[in-house]
BABADREN-81015 format. One line per 2 residues: number of its first residue (from 0); their letters; for each residue y negated, x, z negated of C-alpha. Coordinates in steps of 0.5 Angstrom, whole numbers, plus 500, padded with zeros to 3 digits. Layout:
<rs>
NUM = a = Y X Z | ... $
</rs>
This chain:
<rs>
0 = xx = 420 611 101 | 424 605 103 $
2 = xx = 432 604 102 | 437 600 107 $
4 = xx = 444 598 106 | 448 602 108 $
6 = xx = 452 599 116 | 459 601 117 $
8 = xx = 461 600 126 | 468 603 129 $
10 = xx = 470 607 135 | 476 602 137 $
12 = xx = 480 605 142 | 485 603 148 $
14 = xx = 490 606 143 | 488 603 137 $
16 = xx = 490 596 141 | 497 598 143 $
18 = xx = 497 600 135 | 495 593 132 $
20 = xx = 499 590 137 | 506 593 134 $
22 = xx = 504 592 128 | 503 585 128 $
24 = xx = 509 585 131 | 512 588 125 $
26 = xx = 508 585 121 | 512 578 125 $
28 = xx = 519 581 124 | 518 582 116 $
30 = xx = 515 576 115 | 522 573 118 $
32 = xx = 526 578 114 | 523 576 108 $
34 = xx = 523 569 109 | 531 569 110 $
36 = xx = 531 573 103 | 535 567 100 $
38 = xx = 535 570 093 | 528 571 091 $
40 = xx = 523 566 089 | 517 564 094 $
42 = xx = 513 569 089 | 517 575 091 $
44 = xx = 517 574 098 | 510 572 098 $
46 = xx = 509 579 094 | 512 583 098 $
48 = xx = 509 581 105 | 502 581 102 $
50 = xx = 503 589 100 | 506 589 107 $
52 = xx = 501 587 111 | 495 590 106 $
54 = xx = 499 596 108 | 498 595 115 $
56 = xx = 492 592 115 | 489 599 111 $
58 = xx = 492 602 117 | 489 599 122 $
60 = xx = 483 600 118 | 483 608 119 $
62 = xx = 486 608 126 | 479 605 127 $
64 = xx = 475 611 125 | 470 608 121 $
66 = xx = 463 610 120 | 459 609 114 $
68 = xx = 451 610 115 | 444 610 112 $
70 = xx = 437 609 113 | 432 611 108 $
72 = xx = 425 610 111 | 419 613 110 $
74 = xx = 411 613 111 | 409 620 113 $
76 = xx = 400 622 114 | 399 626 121 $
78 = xx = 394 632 122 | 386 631 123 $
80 = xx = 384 637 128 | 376 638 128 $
82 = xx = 374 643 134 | 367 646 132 $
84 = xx = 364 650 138 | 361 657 137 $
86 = xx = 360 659 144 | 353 662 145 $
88 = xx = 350 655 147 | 351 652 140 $
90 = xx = 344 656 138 | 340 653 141 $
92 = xx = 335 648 138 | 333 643 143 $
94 = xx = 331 638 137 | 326 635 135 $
96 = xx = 326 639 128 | 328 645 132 $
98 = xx = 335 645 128 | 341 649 132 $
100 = xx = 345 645 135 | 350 648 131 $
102 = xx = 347 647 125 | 347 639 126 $
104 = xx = 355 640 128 | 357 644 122 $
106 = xx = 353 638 118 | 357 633 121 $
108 = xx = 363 637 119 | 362 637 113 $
110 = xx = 360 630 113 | 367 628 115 $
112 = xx = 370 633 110 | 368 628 105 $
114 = xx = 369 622 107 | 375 618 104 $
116 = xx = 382 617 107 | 381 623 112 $
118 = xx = 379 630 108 | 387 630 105 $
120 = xx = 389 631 112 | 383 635 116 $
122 = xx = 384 642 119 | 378 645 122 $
124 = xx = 377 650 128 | 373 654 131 $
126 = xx = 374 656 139 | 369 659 145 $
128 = xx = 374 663 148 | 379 663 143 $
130 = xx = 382 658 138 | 381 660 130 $
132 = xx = 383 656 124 | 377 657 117 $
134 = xx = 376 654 112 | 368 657 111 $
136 = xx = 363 654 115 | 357 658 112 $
138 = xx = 360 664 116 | 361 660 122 $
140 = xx = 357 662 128 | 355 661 135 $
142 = xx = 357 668 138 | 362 666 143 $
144 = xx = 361 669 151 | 364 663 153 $
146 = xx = 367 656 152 | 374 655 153 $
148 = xx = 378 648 151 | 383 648 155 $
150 = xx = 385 654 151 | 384 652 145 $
152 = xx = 388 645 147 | 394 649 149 $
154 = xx = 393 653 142 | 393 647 139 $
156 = xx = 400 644 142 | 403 650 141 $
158 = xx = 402 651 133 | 407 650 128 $
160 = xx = 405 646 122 | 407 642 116 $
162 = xx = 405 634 119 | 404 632 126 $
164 = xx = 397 632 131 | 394 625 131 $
166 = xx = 388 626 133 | 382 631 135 $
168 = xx = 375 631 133 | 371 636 138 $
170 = xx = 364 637 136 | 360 641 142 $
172 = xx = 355 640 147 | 359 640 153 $
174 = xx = 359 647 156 | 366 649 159 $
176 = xx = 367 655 163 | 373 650 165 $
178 = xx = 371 644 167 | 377 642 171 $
180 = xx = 382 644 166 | 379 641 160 $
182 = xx = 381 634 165 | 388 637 165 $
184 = xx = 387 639 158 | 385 631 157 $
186 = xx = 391 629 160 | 396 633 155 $
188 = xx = 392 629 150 | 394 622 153 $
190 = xx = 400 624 154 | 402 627 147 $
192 = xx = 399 620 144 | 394 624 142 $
194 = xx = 386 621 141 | 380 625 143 $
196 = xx = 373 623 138 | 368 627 142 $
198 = xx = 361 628 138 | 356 632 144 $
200 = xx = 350 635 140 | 343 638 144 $
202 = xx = 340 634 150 | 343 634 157 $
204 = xx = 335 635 160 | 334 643 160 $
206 = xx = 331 647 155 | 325 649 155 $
208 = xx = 325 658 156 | 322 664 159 $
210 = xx = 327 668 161 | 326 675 164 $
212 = xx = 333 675 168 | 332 682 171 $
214 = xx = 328 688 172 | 328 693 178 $
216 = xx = 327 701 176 | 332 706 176 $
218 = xx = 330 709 182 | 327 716 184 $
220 = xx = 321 715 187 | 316 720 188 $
222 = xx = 310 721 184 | 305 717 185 $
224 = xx = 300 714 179 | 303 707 182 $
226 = xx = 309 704 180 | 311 698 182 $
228 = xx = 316 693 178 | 319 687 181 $
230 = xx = 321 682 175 | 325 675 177 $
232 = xx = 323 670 171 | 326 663 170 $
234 = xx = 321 658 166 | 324 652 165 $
236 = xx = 319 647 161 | 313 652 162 $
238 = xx = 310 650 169 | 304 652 169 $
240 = xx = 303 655 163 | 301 662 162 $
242 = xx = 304 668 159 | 302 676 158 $
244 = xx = 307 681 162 | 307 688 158 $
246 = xx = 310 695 160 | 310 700 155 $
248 = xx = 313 708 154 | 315 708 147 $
250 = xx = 309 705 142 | 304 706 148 $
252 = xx = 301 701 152 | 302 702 159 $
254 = xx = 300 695 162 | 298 688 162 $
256 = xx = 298 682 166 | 297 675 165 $
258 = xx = 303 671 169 | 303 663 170 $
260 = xx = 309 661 170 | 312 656 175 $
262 = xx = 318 653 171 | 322 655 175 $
264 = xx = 326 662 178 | 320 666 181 $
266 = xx = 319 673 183 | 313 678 179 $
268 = xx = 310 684 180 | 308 689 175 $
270 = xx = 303 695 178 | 301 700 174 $
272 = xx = 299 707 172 | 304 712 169 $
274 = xx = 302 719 168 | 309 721 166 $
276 = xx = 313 726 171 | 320 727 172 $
278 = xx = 325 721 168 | 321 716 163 $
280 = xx = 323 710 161 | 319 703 160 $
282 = xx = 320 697 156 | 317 690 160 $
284 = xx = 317 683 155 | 313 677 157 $
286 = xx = 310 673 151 | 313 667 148 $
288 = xx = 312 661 148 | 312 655 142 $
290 = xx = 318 652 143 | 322 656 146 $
292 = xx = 330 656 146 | 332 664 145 $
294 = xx = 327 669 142 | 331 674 144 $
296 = xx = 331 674 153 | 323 676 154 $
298 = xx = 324 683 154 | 327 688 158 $
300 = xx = 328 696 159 | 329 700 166 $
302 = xx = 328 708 167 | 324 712 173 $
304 = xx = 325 717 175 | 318 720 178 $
306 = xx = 318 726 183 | 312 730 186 $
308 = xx = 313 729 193 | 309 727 199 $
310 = xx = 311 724 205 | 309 728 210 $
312 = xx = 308 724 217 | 307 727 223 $
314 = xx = 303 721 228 | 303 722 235 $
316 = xx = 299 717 239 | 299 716 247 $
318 = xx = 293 711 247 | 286 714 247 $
320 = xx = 282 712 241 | 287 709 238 $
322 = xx = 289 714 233 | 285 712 227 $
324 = xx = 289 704 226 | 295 706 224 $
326 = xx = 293 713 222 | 288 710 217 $
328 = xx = 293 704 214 | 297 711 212 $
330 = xx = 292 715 209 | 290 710 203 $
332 = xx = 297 711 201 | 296 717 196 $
334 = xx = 304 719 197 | 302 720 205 $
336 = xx = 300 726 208 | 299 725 215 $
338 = xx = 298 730 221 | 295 727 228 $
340 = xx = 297 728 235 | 295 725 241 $
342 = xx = 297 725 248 | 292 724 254 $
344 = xx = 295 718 258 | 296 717 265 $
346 = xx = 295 724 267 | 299 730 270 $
348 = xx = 303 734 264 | 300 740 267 $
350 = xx = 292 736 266 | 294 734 259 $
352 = xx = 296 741 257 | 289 743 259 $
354 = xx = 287 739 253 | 289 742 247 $
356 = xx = 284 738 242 | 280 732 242 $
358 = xx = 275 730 237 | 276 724 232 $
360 = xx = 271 718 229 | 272 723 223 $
362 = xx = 270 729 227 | 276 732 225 $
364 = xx = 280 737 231 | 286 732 233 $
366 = xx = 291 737 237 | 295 735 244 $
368 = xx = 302 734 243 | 304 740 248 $
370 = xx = 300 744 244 | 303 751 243 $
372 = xx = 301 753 237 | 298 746 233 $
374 = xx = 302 740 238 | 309 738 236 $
376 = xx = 313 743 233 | 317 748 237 $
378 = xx = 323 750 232 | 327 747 227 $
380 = xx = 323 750 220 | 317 747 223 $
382 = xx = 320 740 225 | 323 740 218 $
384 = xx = 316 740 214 | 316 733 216 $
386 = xx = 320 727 213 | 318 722 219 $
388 = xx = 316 722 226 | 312 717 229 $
390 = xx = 313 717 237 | 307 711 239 $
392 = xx = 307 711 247 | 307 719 249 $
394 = xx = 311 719 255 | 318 723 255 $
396 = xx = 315 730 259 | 311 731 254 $
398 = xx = 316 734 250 | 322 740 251 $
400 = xx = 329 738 251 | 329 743 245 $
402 = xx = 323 739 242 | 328 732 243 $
404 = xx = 334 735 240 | 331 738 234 $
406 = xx = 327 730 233 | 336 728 233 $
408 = xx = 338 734 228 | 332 732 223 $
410 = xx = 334 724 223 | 342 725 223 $
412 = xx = 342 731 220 | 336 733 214 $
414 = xx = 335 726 214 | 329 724 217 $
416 = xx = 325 718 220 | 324 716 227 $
418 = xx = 319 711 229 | 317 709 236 $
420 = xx = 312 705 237 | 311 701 244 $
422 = xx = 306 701 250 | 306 704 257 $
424 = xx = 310 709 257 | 315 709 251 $
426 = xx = 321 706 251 | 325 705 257 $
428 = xx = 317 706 261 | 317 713 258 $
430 = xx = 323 714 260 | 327 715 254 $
432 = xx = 332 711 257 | 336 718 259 $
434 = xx = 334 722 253 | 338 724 246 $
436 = xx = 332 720 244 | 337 714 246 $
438 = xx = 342 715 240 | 337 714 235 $
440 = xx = 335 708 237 | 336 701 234 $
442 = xx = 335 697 241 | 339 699 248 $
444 = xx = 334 700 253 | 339 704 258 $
446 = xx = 336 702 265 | 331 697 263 $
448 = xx = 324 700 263 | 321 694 264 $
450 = xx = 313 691 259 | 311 684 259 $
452 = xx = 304 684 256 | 303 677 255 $
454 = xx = 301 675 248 | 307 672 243 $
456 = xx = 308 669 236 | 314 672 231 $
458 = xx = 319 669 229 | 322 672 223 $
460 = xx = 330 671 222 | 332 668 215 $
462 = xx = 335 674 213 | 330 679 215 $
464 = xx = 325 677 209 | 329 680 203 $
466 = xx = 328 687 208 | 323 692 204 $
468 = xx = 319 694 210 | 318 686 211 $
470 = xx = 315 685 203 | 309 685 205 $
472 = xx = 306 681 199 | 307 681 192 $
474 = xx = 312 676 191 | 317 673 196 $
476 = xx = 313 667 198 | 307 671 199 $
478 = xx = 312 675 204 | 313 669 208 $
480 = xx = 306 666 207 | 303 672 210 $
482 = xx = 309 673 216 | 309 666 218 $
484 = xx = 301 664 218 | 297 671 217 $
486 = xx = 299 675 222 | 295 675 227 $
488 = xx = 301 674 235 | 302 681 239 $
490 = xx = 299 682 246 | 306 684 249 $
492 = xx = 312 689 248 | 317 692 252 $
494 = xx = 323 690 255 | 330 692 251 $
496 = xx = 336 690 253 | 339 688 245 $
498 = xx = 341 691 238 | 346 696 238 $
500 = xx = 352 696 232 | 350 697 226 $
502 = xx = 342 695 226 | 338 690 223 $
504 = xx = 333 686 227 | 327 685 223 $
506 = xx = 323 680 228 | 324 676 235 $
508 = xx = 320 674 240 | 317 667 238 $
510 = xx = 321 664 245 | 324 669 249 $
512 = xx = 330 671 251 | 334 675 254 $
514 = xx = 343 676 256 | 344 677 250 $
516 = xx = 339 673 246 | 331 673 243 $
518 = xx = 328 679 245 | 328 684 239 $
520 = xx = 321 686 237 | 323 690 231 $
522 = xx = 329 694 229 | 333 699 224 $
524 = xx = 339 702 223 | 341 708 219 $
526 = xx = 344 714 224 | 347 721 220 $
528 = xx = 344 721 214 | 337 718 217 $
530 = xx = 334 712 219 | 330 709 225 $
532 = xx = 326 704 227 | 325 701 234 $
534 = xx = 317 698 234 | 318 695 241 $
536 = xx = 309 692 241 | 303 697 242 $
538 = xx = 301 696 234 | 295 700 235 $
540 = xx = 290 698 239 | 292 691 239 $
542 = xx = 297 689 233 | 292 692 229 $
544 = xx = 285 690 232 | 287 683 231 $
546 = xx = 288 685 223 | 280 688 223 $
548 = xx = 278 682 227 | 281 676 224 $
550 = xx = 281 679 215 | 276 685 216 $
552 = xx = 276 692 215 | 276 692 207 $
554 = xx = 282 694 204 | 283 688 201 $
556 = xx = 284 683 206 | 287 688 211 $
558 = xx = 292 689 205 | 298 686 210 $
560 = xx = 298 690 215 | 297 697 211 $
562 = xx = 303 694 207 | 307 693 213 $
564 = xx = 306 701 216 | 307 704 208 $
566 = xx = 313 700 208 | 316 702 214 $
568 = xx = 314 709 212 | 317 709 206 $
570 = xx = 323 706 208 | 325 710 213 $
572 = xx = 323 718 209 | 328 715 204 $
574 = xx = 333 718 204 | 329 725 206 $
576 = xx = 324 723 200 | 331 723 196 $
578 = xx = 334 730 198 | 327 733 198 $
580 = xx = 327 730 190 | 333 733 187 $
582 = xx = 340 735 189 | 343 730 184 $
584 = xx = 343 721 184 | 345 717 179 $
586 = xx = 347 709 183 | 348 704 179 $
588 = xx = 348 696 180 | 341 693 180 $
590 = xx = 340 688 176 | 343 684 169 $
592 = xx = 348 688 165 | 352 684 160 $
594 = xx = 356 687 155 | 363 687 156 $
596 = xx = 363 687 163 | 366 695 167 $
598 = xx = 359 698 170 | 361 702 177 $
600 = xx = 357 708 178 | 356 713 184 $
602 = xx = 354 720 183 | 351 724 190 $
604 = xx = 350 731 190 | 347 734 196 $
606 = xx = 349 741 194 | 353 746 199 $
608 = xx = 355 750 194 | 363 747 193 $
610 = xx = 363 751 187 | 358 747 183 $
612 = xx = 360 744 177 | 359 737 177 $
614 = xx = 359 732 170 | 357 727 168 $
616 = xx = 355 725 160 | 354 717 157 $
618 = xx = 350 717 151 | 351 710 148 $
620 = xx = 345 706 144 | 349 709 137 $
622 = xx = 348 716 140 | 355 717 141 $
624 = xx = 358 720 147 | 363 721 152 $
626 = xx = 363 725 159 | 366 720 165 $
628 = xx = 371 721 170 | 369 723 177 $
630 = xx = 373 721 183 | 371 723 189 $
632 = xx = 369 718 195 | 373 721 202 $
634 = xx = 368 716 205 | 361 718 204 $
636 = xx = 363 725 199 | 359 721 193 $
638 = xx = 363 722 186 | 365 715 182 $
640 = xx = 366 713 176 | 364 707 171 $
642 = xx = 364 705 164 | 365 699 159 $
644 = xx = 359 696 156 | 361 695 149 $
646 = xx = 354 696 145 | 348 692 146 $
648 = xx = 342 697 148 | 340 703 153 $
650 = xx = 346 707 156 | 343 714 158 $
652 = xx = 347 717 164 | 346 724 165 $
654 = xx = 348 728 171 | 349 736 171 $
656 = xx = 351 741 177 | 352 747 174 $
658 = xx = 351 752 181 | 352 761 181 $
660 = xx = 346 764 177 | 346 760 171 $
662 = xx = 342 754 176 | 342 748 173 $
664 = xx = 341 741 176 | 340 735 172 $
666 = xx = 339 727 174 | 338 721 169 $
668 = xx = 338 714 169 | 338 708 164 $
670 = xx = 342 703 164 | 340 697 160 $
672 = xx = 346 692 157 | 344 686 153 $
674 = xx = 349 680 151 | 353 676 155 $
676 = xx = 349 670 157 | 352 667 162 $
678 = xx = 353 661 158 | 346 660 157 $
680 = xx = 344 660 165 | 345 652 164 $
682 = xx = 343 650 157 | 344 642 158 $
684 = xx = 348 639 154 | 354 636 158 $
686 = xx = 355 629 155 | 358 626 161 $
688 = xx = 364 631 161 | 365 629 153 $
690 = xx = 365 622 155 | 370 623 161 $
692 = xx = 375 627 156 | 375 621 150 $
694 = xx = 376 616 155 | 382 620 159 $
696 = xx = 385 620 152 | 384 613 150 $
698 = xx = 379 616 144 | 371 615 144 $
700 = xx = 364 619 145 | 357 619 141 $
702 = xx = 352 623 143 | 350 626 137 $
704 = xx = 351 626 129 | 347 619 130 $
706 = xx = 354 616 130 | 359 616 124 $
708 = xx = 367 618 124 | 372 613 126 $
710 = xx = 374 614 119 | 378 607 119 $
712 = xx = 382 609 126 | 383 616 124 $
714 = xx = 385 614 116 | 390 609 119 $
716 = xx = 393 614 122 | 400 614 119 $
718 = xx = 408 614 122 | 414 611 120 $
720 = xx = 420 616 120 | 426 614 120 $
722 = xx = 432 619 116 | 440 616 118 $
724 = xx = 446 620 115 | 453 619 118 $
726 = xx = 459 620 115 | 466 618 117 $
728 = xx = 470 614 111 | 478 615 113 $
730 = xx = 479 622 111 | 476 618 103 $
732 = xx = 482 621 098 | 481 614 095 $
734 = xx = 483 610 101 | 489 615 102 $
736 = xx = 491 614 095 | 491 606 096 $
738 = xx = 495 606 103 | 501 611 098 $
740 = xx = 500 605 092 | 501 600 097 $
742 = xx = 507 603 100 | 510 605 094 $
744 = xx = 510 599 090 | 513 595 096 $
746 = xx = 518 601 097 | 520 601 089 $
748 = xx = 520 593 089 | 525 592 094 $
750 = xx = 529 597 091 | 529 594 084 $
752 = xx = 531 587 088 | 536 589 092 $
754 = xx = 533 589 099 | 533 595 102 $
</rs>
């Protein structure tokens, strides 16, 4: 600390100059008096005139207001503020030693703290999604969900403390959640004065990882020994190696396939056996690989639950001798029970009803649509016993208006499914185009009932691929491979005049158009609580031949075209197969569920009984549990409800309708949590974002401990203060006694000489 002499200034005023003016006025006419005192010597003049103008002077000197000040200066060390990052992708090890980027940061934290000069004026912190002070770097850990430096900026500004902020010294890898606002963060940096020293740790390529990014399950699906899994698996630095896809129910093996990996995002699918009926749950992991970044993201948990029950299909054929096509590419799903009927074309109603069977291939009796007894049923009960109605070219005459209107009721009402297929006389040529039949389908055919039989080619909208009756192959890409280059091209369809409100077109005309748009080949639409689906080309003697004739009759290589149909079939019997299973269903979101974030459910019960008692019961991984509130949906009369995942693991829902008679029904699913990676979606190290914020600054960057901290810029950073006191003088006692001495002794002095 340093001392200066003290400096005294005065506020002179326009009043202090009139001031000083009539005193030397006074101070004129005094000395002229003293000067005509004859008697006394040139000593005593000379005294008394002296005390005189001392006096004055002494007043003028307090009329000026004087200030006294002084300065003390005075070195004072600012604060060294080390940001460490604990934010999730702070653990991973993508060195060549496989150290965590953490552990090379916490090292070079305790680097600096040993370096002379610095240590005595060092803080630490950690930050991810908020700012916290330590003092342990042993018990810091890479556990944040996220990493915000804007906040933990503003934090830092905004902190009292003992010293000045100099610097920041920030040790990450450059995985901001706010990117911009770090910018804006660097800019109150700058403006503060404050330089930022950025050490970025990890590589800025991607790690090399599998990660098993979500599983699909959770359905209720009818039992069938075969169960399919759809797996989304991301392998960045794995391109084509292999790994091994196992599924297990508690200890037991249950499946295993092997998977080459692409390196990138791609779709798996998981076929295997399950023995196991009504809700079970499976566990699916994919083997490390050497090298990987995280052990913990291979594995996943997802719930089925597995009723018994069929689809039962009702085919109706109106082209002789084409019944066995689609018949048979239905019949090798175990799940489906199909009864055939068939319809004599291009003869009187009255001929056709003279037939009442015809044998097939198989030898098996295939009964005449307007059969009495054995063709489409006649009431309702009958009519129930089916899930999905498959219309292909029977002309409308050969049904009754009643038969119609059950046909309406078991889509919109039971929930049914309603298929019509193509040829001469169906659609608008079957003159369904002023039936009830109408409003079931997708496609408005009102007056036209014109065909074309020329051959044409598909074209597939973009957005149709993702549909499940199009998931004709085992990924994706097979899916679109097999539609643009597999399937063979269709012979004609029939003329519809466009899609309805509300449908789906599944494939177009390849180069036709109408008014409206490229004709629609196929098409679906949810109506009531069912579904239809319009298939506006004759499938079965054409569609489907050209499949036989181009791959084969095998199983196998006729795969596309049987999955097409069971796919259809099973997407229009959904929500019939549904209400069929149970009275309860438990929907949730599809996909990852991470920690932390509010899980939406819905409950749908398809109980009539409004005095039925619906709960629903959360049992969290730690076997606690909590009943959840239900709020009733006016929209489609399901219930919600949602809960907080604040527990890593298997969250097991269990819905229950209590009805009159001690009837209990029960629906469970599983809802798998696991921790919030978000950050981990990209593990590149962002040192070009680092770089930009030191420069903004006016600090500097290194990639990596390889550089050592500016110890020289960071120990010189001190600031010299400044401390001034101000007082004012005229108000001192002492001046005040000498003003009285002055005045006094002159006084007294020109009384003792006789002057006054």
């Amino acid at each position: 600390m340093n001392e200066t002499s003290p400096e005294i200034y005065f506020q002179l005023t326009p009043v202090w100059q009139g001031v000083a003016v009539l005193c030397a006025v006074l101070l004129t006419v005094g000395f002229w008096s003293y000067r005509r005192a004859g008697k006394l010597s040139s000593a005593c003049r000379v005294l008394l005139w002296g005390l005189r103008v001392c006096s004055v002077a002494l007043v003028l000197f307090l009329l000026a207001d004087p200030h006294r000040i002084d300065r003390k200066a005075f070195d004072e060390t600012r604060e060294v503020a080390v940001l460490l990052d604990v934010s999730q992708s702070m653990a991973l090890h993508d060195t060549p030693d496989q150290s965590t980027r953490m552990a090379l940061a916490k090292a070079f934290a305790e680097s600096i703290q040993s370096q002379a000069g610095i240590a005595g004026h060092l803080r630490l912190y950690t930050f991810g999604e908020r700012l916290c002070t330590t003092n342990e770097l042993a018990t810091v850990t890479a556990s944040e969900s996220h990493t915000r430096f804007s906040e933990a900026v503003a934090s830092l500004l905004n902190q009292p403390r003992d010293v000045p902020l100099g610097a920041v010294v920030l040790l990450s890898d450059g995985q901001f959640a706010d990117t911009a606002a770090s910018r804006e963060s660097a800019l109150k940096l700058h403006r503060a004065g404050i330089p930022l020293f950025a050490f970025g740790f990890g590589t800025p390529e991607e790690a090399a990882d599998v990660v098993l990014r979500g599983a699909v399950g959770g359905q209720i699906v009818p039992f069938d020994p075969k169960i399919r899994l759809g797996l989304t698996v991301d392998s960045p630095g794995f391109d084509g190696r292999k790994t091994m896809a196992t599924v297990r129910r508690g200890g037991r093996l249950l499946h295993e396939q092997s998977v080459t990996l692409t390196g990138k995002p791609q779709e798996v699918v998981l076929e295997f056996d399950s023995p196991f009926e009504g809700f079970a749950e499976y566990s699916v992991s994919l083997g490390r690989q050497s090298g990987e970044r995280l052990d913990d993201n291979n594995a996943g948990r997802f719930g089925v639950d597995l009723r018994d029950e069929k689809i039962h299909v009702l085919y109706m054929e109106g082209t002789p001798g084409a019944t066995d096509t689609l018949e048979n590419a239905l019949e090798q799903d175990p799940q489906m029970e199909v009864t055939s009927l068939y319809f004599p074309q291009h003869t009187s109603i009255v001929f056709a009803k003279r037939s009442p069977y015809r044998t097939d291939r198989k030898g098996r009796r295939v009964y005449n649509v307007a059969h009495p007894y054995r063709g489409f049923p006649t009431n309702m009960v009958s009519l129930l016993k089916y899930d999905v109605v498959i219309n292909s070219d029977i002309y409308r005459e050969a049904f009754t208006p009643e038969q119609l209107d059950n046909t309406v009721s078991l889509v919109e009402q039971h929930g049914g499914g309603f298929v019509m297929v193509g040829g001469s006389t169906a659609f608008g040529a079957g003159q369904y185009d002023k039936t009830v039949i109408d409003k079931l389908m997708p496609v408005d055919v009102v007056g036209n009932r014109d065909s074309e039989w020329r051959s044409f080619k598909l074209r597939i909208p973009e957005e149709a691929y993702d549909h499940p009756i199009m998931r004709v192959g085992l990924t994706a890409d097979e899916s679109r491979r097999a539609w643009n280059e597999k399937f063979p091209g269709f012979g004609g369809l029939n003329l519809v005049n466009r899609l309805k409100p509300g449908a789906v077109s599944l494939a177009l005309h390849g180069n036709k158009s109408n008014q409206y748009g490229p004709l629609v080949v196929f098409a679906v639409q949810q109506i009531g609580r069912g579904r239809t689906m319009a298939f506006t080309s004759d499938t079965t003697p054409g569609w489907g031949a050209s499949f036989e004739s181009r791959f084969g009759t095998s199983t196998d290589r006729n795969g596309y075209y049987r999955q097409f149909w069971n796919n259809a079939i099973r997407w229009l019997a959904a929500d019939r197969i549904q209400r069929k299973a149970g009275e309860i269903r438990i929907g949730f979101p599809v996909g990852p569920v991470h920690i932390g974030e509010t899980v939406p459910l819905t409950v749908t019960t398809l109980s009539p009984d409004p005095a039925a008692k619906l709960t629903l019961k959360l049992v969290r991984p730690d076997r606690t549990e909590a009943e959840l509130p239900l709020e009733s949906s006016l929209s489609d009369g399901s219930f919600v409800a949602s809960f907080v995942a604040e527990q890593t693991g298997a969250h097991r829902l269990v819905a229950h309708l209590a009805k009159a008679g001690d009837e209990n029904v029960f629906a469970r699913q599983l809802v798998d949590v696991i921790p919030n990676q978000r950050e981990l979606a990209s593990t590149r190290a962002n040192h070009e974002l680092l770089q930009s914020l030191a420069a903004t600054t006016g600090g500097r960057f290194a990639a990596g401990p390889g550089r050592s901290l500016p110890s020289r810029e960071l120990g010189d950073l001190q600031a010299q203060f400044v401390e001034y006191r101000e007082s004012s003088t005229w108000d001192r006692w002492w001046l005040m006694l000498l003003l009285t001495a002055l005045l006094g002794t002159e006084w007294s002095l020109r009384r003792g000489w006789g002057l006054a």
